[in-house]
N, C-alpha and C positions, 0 to 999 in steps of 0.2 A: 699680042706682042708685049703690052706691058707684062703679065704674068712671064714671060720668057723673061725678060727683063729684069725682073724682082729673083728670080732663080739665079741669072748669071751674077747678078752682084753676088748677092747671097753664095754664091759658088765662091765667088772673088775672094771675100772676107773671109771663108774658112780655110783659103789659100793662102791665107798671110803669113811672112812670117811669124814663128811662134817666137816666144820672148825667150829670151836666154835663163830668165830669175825661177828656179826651180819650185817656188811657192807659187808661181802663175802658173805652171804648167797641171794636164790634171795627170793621174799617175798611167795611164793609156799613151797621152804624149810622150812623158818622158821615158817611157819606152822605146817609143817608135824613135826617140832625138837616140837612143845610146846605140840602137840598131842600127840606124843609121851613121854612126863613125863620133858622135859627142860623148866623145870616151875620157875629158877632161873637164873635173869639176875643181872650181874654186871654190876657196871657204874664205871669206872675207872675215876679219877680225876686228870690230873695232875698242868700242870703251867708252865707259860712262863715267868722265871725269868732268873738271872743271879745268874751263879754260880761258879765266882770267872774267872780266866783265861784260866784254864782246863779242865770248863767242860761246854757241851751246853746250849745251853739256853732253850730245849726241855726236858730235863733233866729226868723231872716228868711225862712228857707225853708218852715217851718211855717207861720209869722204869712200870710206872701203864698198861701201855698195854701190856708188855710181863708178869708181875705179875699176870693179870686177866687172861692171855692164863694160866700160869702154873693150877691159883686156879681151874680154870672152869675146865679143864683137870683133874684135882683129883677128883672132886665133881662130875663129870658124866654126869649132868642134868643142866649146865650152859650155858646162852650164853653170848658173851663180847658185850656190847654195845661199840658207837664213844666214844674216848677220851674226854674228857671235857676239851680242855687245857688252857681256860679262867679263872681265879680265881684273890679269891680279894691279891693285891700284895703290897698294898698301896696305901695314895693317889699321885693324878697325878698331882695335881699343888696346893701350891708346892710337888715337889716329895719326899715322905718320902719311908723310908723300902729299898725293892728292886727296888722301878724305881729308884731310885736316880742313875742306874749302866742302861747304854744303853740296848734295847732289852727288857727289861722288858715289860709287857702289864695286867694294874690292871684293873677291873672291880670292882663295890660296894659289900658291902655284898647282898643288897636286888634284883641286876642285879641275882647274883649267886644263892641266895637262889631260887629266882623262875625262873633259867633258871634248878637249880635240883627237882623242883617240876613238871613241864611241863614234864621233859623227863620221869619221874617216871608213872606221869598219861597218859604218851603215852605209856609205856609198860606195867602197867597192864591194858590198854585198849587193848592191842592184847593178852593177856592172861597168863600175867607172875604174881605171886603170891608170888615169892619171888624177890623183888628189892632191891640189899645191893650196896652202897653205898662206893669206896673204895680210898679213900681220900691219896695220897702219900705226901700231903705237910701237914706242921700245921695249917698255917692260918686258915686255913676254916675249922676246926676239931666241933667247936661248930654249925657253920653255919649248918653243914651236920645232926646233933643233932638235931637244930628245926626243921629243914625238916623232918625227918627222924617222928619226935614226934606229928609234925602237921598231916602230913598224916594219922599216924597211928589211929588218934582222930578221924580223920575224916571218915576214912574207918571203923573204929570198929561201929561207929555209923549207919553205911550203912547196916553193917552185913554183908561186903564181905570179901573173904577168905585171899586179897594181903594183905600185909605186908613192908613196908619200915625198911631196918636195915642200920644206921649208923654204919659202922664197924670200930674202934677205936683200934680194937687188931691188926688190920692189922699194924696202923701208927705208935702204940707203940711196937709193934715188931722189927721196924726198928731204932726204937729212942729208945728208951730203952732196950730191950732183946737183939739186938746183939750188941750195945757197951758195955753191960754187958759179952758178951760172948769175946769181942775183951780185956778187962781190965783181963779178966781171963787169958788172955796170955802173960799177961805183959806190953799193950801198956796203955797212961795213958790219962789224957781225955782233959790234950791240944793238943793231938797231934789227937786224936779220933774225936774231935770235933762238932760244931753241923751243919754246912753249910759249905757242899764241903769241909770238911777234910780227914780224913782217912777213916773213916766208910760210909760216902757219895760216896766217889770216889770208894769206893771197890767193893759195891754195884753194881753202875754205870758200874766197868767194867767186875763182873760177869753177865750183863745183856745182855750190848753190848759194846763192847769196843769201837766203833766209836763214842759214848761219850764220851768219854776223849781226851783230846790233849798233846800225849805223850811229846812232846818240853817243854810244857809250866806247865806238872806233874814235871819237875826234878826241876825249881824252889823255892827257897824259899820264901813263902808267906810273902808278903808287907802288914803293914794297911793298909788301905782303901782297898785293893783287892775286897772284899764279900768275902772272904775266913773266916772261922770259923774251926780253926783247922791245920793240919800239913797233906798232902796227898800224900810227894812226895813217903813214904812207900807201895802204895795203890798196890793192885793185884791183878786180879781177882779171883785168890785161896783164897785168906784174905775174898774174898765177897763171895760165894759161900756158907758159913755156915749162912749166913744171907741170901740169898734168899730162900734159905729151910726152916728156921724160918719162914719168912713173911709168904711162901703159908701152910706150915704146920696148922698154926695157927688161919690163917684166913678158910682155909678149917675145923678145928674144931669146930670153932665158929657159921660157917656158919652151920655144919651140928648140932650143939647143940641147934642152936634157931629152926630151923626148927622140930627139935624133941618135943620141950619143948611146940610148937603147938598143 
């Protein structure tokens, strides 16, 4: 009986669900997941900037990877693609933007734009048909647009079924919709901010909290920091109604372009 036993778990555990994150899967699974109806892949974007004294410098890298687990998770039929954590940050000599602040690491637009055209036509060449594109910083919001616009041109022209979506509701969900939702409560938009302030940090610690450096949260922000904004309020109860926003949003969008197909 125990040997029966030791089989039926064992049976159990290769019954689990498989993970959504295309790097866990082995290349047998992910087949059987696209065969199966997971005909929608995200590419998460994030960026290896600086963001102020509190918070890492993975920041976006993180945030966009547990972001595409929640979205793909609602939507049923998704898988996450690797992080994208190279993005344009500025230039590099002399340093403008965020290299000017250690840690930072910029790429050009045209490095990025066709480092997200290659990943796009490596996934609908294994068979994914929706590729959305899901951008956590601003810089590259247009960049993601031509891609997203070129492909589209060029596969309509083919007559094949994939699709490239620049998803823009995701990035305004978090830049717009919940500092909208944080001023509804009273807080006001120097302190809300737009780089690692209140609404950046809160985000950040309903995500993971080992992005934030609690010492260096109780501070008050200095110019020149990269800080944009006032964080020492930050909690990750305050964020929590803004990562529901993000995936809520982007999960409608996503499943309204696929409809409108």
């Amino acid at each position: 009986m125990a040997g029966w036993l030791v089989l039926a778990v064992q049976g159990f555990a290769h019954a689990a669900p498989a993970s959504v994150y295309l790097e866990e899967l082995t290349t047998t699974e992910l087949q059987a997941r696209i065969a199966g109806g997971a005909t929608t892949a995200l590419v998460p974007i994030g960026g290896t900037e600086q963001s102020g004294p509190h918070l890492v410098l993975g920041k976006h890298n993180v945030r966009a990877h547990l972001l595409a687990r929640r979205i793909a998770t609602q939507l049923g039929n998704a898988i996450v693609a690797p992080v994208l954590p190279y993005v344009p940050e500025g230039a590099i000599t002399p340093p403008q933007a965020h290299m000017r602040y250690s840690g930072t690491i910029s790429i050009t637009d045209a490095t990025f734009e066709a480092l997200l055209e290659q990943i796009a036509r490596s996934l609908r060449q294994h068979g994914f048909r929706e590729i959305v594109f899901l951008g956590d910083h601003g810089g590259y919001q247009q960049s993601m647009q031509r891609v997203a616009a070129h492909l589209n041109q060029e596969w309509a022209r083919q007559g094949g079924p994939a699709r490239a979506l620049a998803l823009r509701a995701y990035y305004d969900a978090a830049q717009k919709d919940y500092p909208a939702m944080l001023k509804a409560q009273g807080y006001g938009a120097a302190e809300i901010g737009e780089h690692a302030g209140l609404a950046d940090t809160s985000l950040s610690l309903a995500l993971d909290p080992a992005l934030v450096r609690q010492d260096a949260l109780g501070r008050e922000p200095r110019p020149g920091s990269g800080v944009s904004g006032d964080p020492r309020r930050a909690t990750a109860a305050l964020g929590r109604p803004g990562v529901e926003r993000i995936v809520d949003v982007s999960v409608k969008v996503i499943r309204d372009a696929a409809a409108a197909r």
